[in-house]
C-alpha positions as CSV (number, residue, x, y, z in Angstrom):
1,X,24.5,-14.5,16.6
2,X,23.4,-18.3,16.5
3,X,20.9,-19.5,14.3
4,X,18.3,-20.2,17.4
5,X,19.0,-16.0,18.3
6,X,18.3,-15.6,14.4
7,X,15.1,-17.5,14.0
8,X,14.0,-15.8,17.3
9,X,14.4,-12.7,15.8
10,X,12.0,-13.1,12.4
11,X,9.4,-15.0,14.6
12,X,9.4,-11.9,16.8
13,X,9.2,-9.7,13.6
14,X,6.6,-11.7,11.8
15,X,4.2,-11.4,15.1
16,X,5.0,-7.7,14.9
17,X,3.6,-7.2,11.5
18,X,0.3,-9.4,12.4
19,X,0.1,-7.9,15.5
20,X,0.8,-3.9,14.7
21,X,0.4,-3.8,10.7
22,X,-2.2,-6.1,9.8
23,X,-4.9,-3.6,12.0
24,X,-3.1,-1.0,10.5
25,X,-3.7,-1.8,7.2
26,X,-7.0,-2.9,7.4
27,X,-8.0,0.4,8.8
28,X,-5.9,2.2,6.1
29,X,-8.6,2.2,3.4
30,X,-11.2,3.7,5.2
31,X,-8.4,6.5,7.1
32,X,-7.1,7.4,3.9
33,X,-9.7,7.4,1.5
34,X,-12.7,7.1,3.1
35,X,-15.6,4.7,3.1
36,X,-18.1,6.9,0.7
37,X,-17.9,4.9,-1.8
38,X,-20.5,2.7,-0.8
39,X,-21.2,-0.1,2.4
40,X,-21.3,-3.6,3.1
41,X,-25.2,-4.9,2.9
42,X,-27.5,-7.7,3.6
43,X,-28.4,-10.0,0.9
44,X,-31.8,-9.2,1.8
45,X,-31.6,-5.5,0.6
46,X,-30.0,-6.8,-3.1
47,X,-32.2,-5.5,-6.1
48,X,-30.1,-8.1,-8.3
49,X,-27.3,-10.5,-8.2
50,X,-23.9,-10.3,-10.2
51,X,-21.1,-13.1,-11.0
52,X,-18.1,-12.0,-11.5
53,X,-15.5,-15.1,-13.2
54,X,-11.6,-14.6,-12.1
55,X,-9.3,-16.9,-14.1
56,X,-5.7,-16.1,-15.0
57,X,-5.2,-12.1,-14.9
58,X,-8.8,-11.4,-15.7
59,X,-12.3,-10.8,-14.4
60,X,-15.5,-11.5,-16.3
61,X,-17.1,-8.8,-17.0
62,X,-14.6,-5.9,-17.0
63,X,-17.4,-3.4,-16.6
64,X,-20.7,-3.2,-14.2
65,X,-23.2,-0.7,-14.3
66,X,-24.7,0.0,-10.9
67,X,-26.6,3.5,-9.7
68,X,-26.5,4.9,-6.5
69,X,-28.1,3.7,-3.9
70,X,-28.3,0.6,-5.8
71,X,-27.5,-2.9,-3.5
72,X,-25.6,-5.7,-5.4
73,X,-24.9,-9.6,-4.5
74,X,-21.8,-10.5,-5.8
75,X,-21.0,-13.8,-6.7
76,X,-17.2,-14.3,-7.1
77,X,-16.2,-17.7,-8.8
78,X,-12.2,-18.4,-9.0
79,X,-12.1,-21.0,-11.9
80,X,-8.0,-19.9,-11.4
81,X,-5.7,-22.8,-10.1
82,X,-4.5,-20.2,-7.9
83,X,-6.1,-17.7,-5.0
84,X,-7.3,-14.5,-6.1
85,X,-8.9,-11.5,-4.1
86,X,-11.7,-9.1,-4.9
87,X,-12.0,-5.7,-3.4
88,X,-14.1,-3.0,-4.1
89,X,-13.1,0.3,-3.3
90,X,-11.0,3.3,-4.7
91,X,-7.6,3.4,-6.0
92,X,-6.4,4.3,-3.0
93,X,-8.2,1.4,-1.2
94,X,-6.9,-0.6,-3.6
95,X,-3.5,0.1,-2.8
96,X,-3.8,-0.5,1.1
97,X,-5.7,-4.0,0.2
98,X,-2.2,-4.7,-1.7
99,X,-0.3,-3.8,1.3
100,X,-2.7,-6.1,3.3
101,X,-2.3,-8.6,0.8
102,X,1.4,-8.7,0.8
103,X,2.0,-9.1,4.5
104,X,-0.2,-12.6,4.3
105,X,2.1,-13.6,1.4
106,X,5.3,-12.8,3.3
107,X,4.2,-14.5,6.5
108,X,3.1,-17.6,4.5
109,X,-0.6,-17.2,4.6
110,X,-1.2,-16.6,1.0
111,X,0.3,-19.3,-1.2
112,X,-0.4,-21.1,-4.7
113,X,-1.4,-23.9,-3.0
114,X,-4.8,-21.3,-2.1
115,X,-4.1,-21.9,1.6
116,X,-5.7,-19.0,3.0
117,X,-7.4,-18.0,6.6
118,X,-11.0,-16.8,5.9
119,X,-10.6,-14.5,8.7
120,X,-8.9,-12.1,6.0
121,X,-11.9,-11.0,4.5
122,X,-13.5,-7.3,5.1
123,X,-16.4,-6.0,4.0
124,X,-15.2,-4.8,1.4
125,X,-13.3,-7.6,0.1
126,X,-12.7,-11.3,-0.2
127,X,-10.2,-14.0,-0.8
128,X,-11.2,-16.6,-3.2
129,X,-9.1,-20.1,-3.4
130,X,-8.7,-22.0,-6.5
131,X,-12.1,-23.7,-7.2
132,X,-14.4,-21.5,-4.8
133,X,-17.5,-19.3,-5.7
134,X,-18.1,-16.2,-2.4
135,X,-20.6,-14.0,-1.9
136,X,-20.3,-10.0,-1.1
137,X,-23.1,-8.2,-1.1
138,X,-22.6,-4.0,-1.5
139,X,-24.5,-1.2,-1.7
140,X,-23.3,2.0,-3.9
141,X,-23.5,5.6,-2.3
142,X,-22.8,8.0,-4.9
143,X,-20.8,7.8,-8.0
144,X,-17.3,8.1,-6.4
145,X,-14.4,6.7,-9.0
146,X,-14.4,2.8,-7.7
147,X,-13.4,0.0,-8.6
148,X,-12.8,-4.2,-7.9
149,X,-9.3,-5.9,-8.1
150,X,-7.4,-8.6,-7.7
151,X,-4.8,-7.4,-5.2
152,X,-2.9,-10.4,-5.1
153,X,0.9,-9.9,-5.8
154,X,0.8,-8.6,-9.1
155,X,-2.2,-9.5,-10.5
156,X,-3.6,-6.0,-9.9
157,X,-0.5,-4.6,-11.9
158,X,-0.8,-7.1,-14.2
159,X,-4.4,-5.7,-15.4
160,X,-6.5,-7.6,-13.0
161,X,-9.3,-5.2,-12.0
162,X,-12.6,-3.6,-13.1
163,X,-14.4,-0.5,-14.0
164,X,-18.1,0.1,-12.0
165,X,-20.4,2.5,-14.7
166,X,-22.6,4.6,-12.6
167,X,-25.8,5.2,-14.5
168,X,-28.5,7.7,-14.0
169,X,-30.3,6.9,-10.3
170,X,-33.8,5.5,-11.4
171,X,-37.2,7.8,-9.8
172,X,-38.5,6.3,-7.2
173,X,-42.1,8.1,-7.8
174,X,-43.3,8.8,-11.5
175,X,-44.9,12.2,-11.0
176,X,-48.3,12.3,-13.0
177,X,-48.0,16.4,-12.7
């Protein structure tokens, strides 16, 4: 096998992963574990608005208290020389947006350099390069065990995620009976 045969072959395989897994993967989250947890929104519907910082292996805050039913604007502000990613979701989410993740790395979409197609954000998450603040917005169902991370190779394992507090849902109507 010549090297022209060769490179043939991982161009075909590269286009099979973007072509076959990357739909895959993106659907994963939502086959596997459901999408209870909560929905994409309009920034209309948010009661409040939340930044969340990334720099190095950390997000600021750790912790947000939402309630059910509650609808949150995220504002996600990488002051990182590198890209980072924030998803919300469960574990197992999680796991499938590291999967997602690492096929953009391997096929060179994903670098330090934070070049990055925008196309690779869901409504659930978002990838942030060096330097740039996004917006998701999110509305929370029920108090489900979520959470947001960086799924970025490693980062996640390296302690790069955050805990959502669900708090007591507030009445609607104060009954005067």
């Amino acid at each position: 096998m010549n090297k022209k045969d060769i490179y043939r072959k991982t161009t075909r395989e590269k286009i099979l992963r973007h072509v076959v897994l990357l739909p895959l993967i993106c659907l994963a989250p939502y086959i596997v574990a459901g999408a209870d947890s909560g929905n994409a929104a309009d920034v209309v519907g948010a009661g409040r608005t939340v930044k969340i910082v990334m720099n190095g292996l950390e997000f600021e805050p750790k912790f947000v208290d939402v309630r059910a039913g509650e609808t949150i604007r995220f504002k996600i502000v990488n002051r990182d020389k590198i890209p980072h990613d924030f998803t919300i979701g469960t574990p197992a989410m999680q796991l499938a947006r590291r999967s997602f993740i690492r096929v953009l790395h391997d096929a060179d979409q994903l670098d330090s350099g934070g070049k990055m197609q925008e196309s690779h954000d869901h409504l659930n998450s978002v990838l942030v390069p060096p330097g740039v603040t996004k917006e998701l917005v999110w509305t929370f169902k029920w108090s489900q065990m979520i959470e947001f991370g960086c799924n970025v190779p490693l980062h996640y394992e390296g302690g790069m995620k955050g805990e959502f507090r669900f708090k007591k849902p507030i009445a609607m109507f104060d009954s005067t009976e």
